[in-house]
N, C-alpha and C positions, 0 to 999 in steps of 0.2 A: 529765548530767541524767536520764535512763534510769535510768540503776543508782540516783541517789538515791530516784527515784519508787517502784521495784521495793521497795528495802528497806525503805520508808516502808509500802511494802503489805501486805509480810511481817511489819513489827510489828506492822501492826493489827489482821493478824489472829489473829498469836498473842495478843494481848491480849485480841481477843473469845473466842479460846478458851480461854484461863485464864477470863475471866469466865465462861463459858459451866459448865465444869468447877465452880467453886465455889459454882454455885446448888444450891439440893436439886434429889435423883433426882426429884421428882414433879414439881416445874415444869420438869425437861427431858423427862420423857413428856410433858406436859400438850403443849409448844413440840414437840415432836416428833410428834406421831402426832394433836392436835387441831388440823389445822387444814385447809384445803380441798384444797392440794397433796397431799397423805397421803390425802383420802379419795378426791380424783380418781385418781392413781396409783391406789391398791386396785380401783376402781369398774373402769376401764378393764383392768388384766390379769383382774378376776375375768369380764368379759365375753368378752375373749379366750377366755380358759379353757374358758368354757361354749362358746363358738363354734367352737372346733377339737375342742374333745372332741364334740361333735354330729357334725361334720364325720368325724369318724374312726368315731363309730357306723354312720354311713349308708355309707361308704365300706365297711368290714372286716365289716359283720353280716353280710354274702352268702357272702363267704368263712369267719367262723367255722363258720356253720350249717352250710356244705357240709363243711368236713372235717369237725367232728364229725358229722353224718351217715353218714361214710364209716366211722366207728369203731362203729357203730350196728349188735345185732342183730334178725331179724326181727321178734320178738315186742316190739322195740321203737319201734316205729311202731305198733302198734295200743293201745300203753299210754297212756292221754293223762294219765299223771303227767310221762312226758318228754316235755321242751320242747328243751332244748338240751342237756344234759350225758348221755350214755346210760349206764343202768344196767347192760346187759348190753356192755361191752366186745371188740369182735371186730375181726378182720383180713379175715375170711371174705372182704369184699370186693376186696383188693389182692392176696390169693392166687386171687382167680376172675381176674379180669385178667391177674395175672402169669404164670398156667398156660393158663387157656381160652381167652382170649383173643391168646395169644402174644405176649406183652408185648417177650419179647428180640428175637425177629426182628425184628418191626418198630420198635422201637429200632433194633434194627444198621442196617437197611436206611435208614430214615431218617437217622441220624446218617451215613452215607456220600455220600447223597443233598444233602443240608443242608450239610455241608460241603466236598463237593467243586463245587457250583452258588457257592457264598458265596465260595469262594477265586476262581471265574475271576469273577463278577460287580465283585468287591472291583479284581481288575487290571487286569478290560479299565477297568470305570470313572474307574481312576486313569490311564490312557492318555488317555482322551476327554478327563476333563475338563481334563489338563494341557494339554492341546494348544488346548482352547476358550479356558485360561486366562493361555496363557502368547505365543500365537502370534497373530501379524497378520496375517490375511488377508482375503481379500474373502469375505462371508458368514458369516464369522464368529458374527455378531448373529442372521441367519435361523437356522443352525442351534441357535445355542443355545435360541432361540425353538421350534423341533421340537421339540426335549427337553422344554422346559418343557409343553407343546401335551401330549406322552407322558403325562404327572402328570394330565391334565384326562381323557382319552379311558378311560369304562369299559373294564373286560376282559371284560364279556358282550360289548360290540360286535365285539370284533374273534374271539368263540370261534368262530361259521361259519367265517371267511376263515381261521385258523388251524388248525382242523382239516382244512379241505378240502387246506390247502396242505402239510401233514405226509403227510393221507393219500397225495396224489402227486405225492409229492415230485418235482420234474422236474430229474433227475441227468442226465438226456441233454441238456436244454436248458440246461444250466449248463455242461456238458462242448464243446458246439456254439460258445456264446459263446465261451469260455475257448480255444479253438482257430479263433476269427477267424469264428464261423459268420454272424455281422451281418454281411460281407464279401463269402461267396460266396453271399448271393442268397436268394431262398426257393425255387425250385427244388430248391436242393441241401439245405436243409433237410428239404423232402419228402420228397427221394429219401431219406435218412437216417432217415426218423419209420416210409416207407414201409417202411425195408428190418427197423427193428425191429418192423414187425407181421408180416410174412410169414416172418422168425427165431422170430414169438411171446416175443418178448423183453418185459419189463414197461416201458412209457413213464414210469415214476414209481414211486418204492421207497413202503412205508406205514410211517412212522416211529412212527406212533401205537402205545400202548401199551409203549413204550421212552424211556431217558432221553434219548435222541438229541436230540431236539428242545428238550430242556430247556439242552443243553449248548452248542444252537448257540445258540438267545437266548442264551446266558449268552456268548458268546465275543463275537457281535457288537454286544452290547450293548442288545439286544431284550428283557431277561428281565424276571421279576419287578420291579416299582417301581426298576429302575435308572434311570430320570429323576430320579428325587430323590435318587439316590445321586450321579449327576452333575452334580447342582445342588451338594451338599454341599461334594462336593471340589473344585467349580471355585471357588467362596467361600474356602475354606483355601487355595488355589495360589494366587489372587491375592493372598494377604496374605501370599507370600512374597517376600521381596526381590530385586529382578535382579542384584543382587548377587553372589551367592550361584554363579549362572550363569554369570555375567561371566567369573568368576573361572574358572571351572573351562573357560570355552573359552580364555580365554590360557593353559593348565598345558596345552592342546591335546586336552582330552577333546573328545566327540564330541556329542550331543543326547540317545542313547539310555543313554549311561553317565552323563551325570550325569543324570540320570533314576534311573538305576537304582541308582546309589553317591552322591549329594547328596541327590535330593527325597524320594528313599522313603523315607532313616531318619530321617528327619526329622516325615514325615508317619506315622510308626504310629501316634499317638492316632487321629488321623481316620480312619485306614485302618480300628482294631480296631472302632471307632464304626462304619462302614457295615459290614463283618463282621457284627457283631452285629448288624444291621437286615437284612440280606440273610440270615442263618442263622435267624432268628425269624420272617421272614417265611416260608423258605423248610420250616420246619420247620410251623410250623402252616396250611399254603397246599391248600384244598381247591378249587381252580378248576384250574390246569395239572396235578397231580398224581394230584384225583380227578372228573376228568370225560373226559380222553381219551389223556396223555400217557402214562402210568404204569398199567399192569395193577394194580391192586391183589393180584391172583388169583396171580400171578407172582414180585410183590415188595411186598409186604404192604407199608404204610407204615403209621405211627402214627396219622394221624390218621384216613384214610378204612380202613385195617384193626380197632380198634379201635373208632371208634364208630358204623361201621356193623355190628359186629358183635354191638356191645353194645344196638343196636336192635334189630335181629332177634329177639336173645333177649328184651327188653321186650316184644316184639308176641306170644311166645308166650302162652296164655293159659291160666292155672294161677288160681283157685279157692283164693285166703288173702285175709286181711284183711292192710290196706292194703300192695296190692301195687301201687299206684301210686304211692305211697309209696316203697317200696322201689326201687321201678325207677328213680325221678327219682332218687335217693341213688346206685346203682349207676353212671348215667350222670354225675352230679358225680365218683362216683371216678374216671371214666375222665377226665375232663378235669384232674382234679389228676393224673394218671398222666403225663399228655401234656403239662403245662408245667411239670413237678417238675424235667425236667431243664433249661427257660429259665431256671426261678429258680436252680437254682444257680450255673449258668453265671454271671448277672447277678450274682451277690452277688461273683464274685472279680472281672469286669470292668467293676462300675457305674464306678469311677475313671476309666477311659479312656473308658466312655461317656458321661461325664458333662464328660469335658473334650473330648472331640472335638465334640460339640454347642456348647458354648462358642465354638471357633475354627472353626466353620462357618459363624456369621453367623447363625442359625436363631433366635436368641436377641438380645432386646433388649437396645439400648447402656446 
């Protein structure tokens, strides 16, 4: 009954399209293209159309202007025949950067910085969150509720208590605990704090101005936006199978090896995905790097070497026409300097970032 129905369908319609075929070409324009389907269809993409190309005007006009700007010479900001395209062609601005400004060093130093914070934030965070994700214990819920609590808490609030606590650092009170000091007493504590003042010994090292402190958030899982790195990956660990596990503790593996030879290779999309959120971050981040952690004076970094330097020379005061002008274009160069190397980066890794955002949960079903 089926198949008769079927072929009964396929005649009739080859039959309306033999008749269809044998009418004149102008009563098949006329059936084709006059009637309300056809003008709706047209009506609706040509609104699309207008609606994303606006959309893309307001988005990309900020960025066309500024680079061409950055290709723009003096004399042409006082010309007001240019608008957007400049007549006089120059570089003059990405060679004042590249040389005045010392462009390589703080690249190197940055790119060192950036990726070596992003690899141990990437590991401890895949530690944490397997363990929030995978394991049953009691409190489980509070802590991951901490974590989440991390995402909510400014990092102005905590910049006092953070600086005050790098600057003394209390290596002796860590050392006292670590060797039973909550045991023998306060007493013997004193006698200990007592005997490091009359040595003149320092009671707390100043980390400030070094990466130290950048490396220990990053070990213990205290760093840059690692709460949402550990939201990320504890959402992918649960959508992997126990399976998977099972298996590999009857082969008689251990917890830390299949960890490290089952979930890791598994998880590289997700993993290069917070990579890249922890190196972007850590790469454009002017609060730990340029407020106490990091000498800039020492170890120049990209962003606070660079655009604090390229202020300075703005605020000199030099006597041309439209040098306000110029100055805002000068500091647009600098910021196309300082994320030329995130876009390229992104252009070979958007794939994995684009799929590790996917299997994170981050994104609607």
């Amino acid at each position: 009954m089926d198949n008769s129905t079927a072929k009964i369908k396929k005649e009739t319609k080859n039959k309306i399209r033999a008749e269809f075929e044998r009418t004149p070409l102008k009563e098949r324009l006329k059936a084709k293209f006059l009637n309300m389907y056809f003008v709706q269809t047209v009506l609706v993409k040509l609104f699309r159309f207008v609606f994303l190309l606006g959309i893309a005007y307001i988005v990309l006009y900020p960025f066309f202007t500024k680079i061409t700007g950055s290709f723009m010479a003096p004399q042409d900001f006082v010309d007001t025949t240019v608008r957007l395209i400049p007549k006089n062609w120059t570089l003059d601005m990405y060679k004042s950067v590249w040389v005045d400004l010392n462009y390589v060093k703080a690249f190197s130093n940055t790119l060192l910085y950036s990726l070596m914070l992003a690899l141990l934030q990437t590991f401890t965070c895949c530690l944490i969150s397997y363990g929030l994700a995978k394991y049953k214990f009691k409190g489980n819920g509070f802590i991951f509720l901490l974590v989440v609590l991390t995402m909510l808490v400014p990092h102005r609030t905590l910049q006092a208590s953070m600086s005050l606590k790098f600057t003394y650092f209390d290596v002796c009170g860590i050392l006292s605990f670590l060797s039973g000091g909550a045991s023998v007493g306060i007493e013997a504590i004193d006698n200990i704090l007592a005997t490091i003042r009359v040595l003149n010994l320092p009671e707390g090292l100043n980390l400030n101005n070094t990466i130290v402190p950048l490396v220990i958030l990053s070990v213990t899982g205290l760093a840059f936006k690692n709460g949402l790195y550990i939201f990320m990956l504890r959402q992918f660990f649960r959508g992997i199978p126990d399976s998977l596990e099972e298996s590999a503790y009857i082969d008689g593996s251990n917890d830390f090896r299949t960890f490290m030879q089952i979930i890791l290779p598994i998880s590289i999309p997700m993993m290069i995905t917070v990579f890249l959120f922890a190196f972007c971050w850590q790469w454009t981040d002017s609060f730990y790097t340029g407020l106490f952690f990091i000498n800039s004076n020492k170890a120049p970094l990209m962003l606070a070497q660079i655009t604090e330097t390229a202020i300075s020379r703005s605020s000199l005061e030099f006597n041309y026409a439209g040098q306000n002008l110029y100055e805002s274009a000068f500091l647009n160069t600098c910021g196309i300097m300082i994320i030329l190397p995130l876009v390229v980066m992104y252009v070979f890794l958007q794939r994995y970032l684009v799929e590790g955002i996917e299997r994170s949960g981050l994104t609607a079903e």
